[in-house]
C-alpha positions in Angstrom: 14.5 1.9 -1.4 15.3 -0.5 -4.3 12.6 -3.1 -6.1 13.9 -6.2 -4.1 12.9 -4.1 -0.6 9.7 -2.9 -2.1 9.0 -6.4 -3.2 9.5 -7.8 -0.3 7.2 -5.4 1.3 4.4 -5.9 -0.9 4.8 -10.1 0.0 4.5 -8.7 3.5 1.5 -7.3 2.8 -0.6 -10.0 0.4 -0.1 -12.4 3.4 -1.7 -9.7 5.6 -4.7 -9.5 3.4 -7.8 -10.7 4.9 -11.5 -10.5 3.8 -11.7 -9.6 7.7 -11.1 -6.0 6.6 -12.9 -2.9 5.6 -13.3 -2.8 2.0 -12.2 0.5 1.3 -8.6 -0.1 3.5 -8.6 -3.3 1.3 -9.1 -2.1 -1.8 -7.0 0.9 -1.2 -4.4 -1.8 -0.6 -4.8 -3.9 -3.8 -4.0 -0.9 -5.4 -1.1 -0.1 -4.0 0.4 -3.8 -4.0 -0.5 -3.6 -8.3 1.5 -0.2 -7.8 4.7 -1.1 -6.5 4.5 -4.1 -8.0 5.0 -2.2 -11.2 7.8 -0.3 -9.4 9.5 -3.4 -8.7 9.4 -4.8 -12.1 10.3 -1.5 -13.2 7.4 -1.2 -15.3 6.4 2.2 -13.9 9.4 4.4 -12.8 8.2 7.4 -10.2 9.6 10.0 -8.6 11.2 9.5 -5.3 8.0 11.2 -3.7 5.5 8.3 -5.3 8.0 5.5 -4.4 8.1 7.3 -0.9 4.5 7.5 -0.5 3.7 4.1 -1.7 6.3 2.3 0.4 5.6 4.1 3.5 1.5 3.0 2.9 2.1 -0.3 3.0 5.0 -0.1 5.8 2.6 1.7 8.3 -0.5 -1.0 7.4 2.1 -3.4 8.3 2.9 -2.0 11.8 0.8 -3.5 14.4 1.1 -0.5 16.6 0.8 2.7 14.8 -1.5 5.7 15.8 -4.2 3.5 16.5 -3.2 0.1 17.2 -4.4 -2.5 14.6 -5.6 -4.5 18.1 -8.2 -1.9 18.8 -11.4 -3.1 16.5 -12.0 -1.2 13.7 -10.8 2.0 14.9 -6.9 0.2 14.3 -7.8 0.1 10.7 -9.0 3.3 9.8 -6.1 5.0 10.3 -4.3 2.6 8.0 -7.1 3.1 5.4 -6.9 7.0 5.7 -2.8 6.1 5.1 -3.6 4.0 1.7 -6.3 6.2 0.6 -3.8 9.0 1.2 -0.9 7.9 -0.8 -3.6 7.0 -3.5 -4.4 10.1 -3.7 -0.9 11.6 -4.3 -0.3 9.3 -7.7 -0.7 11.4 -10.8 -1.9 8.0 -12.6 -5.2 6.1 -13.1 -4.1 2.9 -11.2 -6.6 0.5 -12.9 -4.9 1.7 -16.1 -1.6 0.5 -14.8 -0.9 -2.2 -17.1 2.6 -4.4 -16.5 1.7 -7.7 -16.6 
């Protein structure tokens, strides 16, 4: 996956931001957008496993239907937060550190 796909991911995701959701799947999010932001930009240049992880984060909060569909109330969104706070876990970086701007 190159910058211009994860990029385009990430604008998928910002739009799907709401304050409707749990905190922790949101900010679990945040920090991955800031991450592969800095992917994209080139900024911070991971292994294929980190750019793996992070991408496939976002793509399965973006899937409607997914182990437990987003539909079902909020039981559809904890899987996605246990997803993002997952992949967090995998980065060998301080994310609030990550400074690219």
């Amino acid at each position: 996956m190159g910058p211009e796909e994860l990029g385009g991911i990430v604008d998928r995701v910002v739009e799907k931001l709401s304050s409707s959701l749990p905190e922790s799947l949101r900010s679990a999010l945040i920090h991955l957008v800031k991450v592969a932001r800095a992917i994209a930009s080139g900024c911070y240049k991971p292994g294929a496993g980190t750019i793996a992880a992070v991408a496939g984060a976002l793509l399965y909060f973006l899937m409607v239907v997914d182990l437990v569909p987003d539909f079902i109330p909020i039981a559809g969104w904890l899987d996605d937060a246990a997803v993002a706070t997952t992949a967090l876990s995998l980065l060998s970086l301080d994310v609030d550190e990550l400074d690219c701007d």
